[in-house]
C-alpha positions in Angstrom: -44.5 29.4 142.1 -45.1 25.5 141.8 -41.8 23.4 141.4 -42.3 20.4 139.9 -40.5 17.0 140.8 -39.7 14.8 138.3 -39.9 10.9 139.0 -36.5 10.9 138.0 -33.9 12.4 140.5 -32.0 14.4 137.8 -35.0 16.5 136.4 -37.4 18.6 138.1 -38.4 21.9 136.4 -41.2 25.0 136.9 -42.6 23.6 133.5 -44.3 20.7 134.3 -44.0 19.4 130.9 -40.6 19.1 131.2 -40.4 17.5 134.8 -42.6 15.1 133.4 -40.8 14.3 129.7 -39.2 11.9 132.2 -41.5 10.5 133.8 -44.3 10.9 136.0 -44.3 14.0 138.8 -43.7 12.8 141.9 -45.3 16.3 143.2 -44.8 20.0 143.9 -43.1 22.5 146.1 -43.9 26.6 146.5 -40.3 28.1 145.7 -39.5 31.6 145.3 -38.6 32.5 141.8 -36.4 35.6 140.7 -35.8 36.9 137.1 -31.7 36.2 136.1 -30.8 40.4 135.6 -32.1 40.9 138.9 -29.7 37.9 140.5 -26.8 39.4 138.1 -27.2 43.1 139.6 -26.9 41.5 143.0 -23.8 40.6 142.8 -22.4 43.2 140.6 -22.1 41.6 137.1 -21.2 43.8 134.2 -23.5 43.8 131.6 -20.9 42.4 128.9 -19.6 39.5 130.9 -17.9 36.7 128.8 -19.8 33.3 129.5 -23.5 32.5 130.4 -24.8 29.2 130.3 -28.2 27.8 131.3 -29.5 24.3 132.0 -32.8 25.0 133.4 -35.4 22.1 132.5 -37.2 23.5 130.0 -36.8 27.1 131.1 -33.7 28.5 129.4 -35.3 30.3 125.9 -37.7 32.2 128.0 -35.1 33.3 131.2 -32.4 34.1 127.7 -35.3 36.3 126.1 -36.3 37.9 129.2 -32.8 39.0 129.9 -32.0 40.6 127.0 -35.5 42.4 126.7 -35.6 43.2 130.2 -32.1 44.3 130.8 -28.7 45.8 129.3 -26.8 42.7 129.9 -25.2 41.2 126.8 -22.9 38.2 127.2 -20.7 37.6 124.8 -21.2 33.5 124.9 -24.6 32.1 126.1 -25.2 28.5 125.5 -28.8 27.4 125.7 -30.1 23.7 126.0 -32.2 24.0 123.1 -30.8 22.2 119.8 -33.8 19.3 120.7 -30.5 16.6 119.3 -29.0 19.1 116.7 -32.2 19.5 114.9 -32.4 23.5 116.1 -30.8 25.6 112.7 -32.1 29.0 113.7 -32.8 30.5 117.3 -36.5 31.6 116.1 -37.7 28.1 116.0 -37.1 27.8 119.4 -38.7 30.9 120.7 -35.8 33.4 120.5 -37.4 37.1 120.5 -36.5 39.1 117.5 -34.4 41.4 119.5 -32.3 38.6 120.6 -32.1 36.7 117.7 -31.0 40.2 116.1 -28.0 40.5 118.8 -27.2 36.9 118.9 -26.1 33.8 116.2 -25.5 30.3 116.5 -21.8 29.7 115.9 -22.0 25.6 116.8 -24.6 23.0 117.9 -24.2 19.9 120.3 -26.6 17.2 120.8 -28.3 19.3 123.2 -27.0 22.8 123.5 -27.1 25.7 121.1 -23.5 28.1 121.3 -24.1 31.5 120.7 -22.3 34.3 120.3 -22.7 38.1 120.6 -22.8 39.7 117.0 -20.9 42.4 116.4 
């Protein structure tokens, strides 16, 4: 899959819309890409571990729904970068799944990252 480098050092992404929010793209690299539960059963995580938090570029909405639709792992705290500068007020306008935005709530907001937590 095409990695995209951003003109500026800090962001490069596999969206090219967000390597290039920053800037032009400087180019592309072939990289191997792997789904998060299957990393997680690698090295043994239990499915209702306490923290997961993900910073990828653009990327983290789909990776969190495709975790919880395609796996039994449940983390008690995920924090997302996707509060777009605290605007974000529920996880559907961001692409959230039903299923997760049934399992999870926004308990605080940053500038950039939404804080949820396990319901229940």
């Amino acid at each position: 899959m095409p990695f995209y480098i951003g003109a500026n050092d800090d962001v490069s992404s596999l969206d090219p819309k967000a390597a290039g929010a920053w800037g032009a793209l400087r180019g592309s690299v072939e990289v191997p890409v792997r789904r998060l539960h299957s990393l997680l059963d690698q090295h043994r995580v239990p499915a209702d571990f306490d923290i997961l938090s993900l910073d990828i570029e653009g990327m983290d909405v789909r990776v969190f729904n495709d975790l919880i639709t395609n796996s039994d792992y449940r983390p008690r705290i995920v924090v997302i970068e996707a509060a777009y500068n605290g605007t974000t007020k529920r996880l559907s306008d961001v692409g959230v799944d039903a299923k997760a935005c049934d399992l999870y709530s926004i308990v605080d907001i940053t500038h950039a990252n939404l804080i949820l937590s396990l319901q229940g």
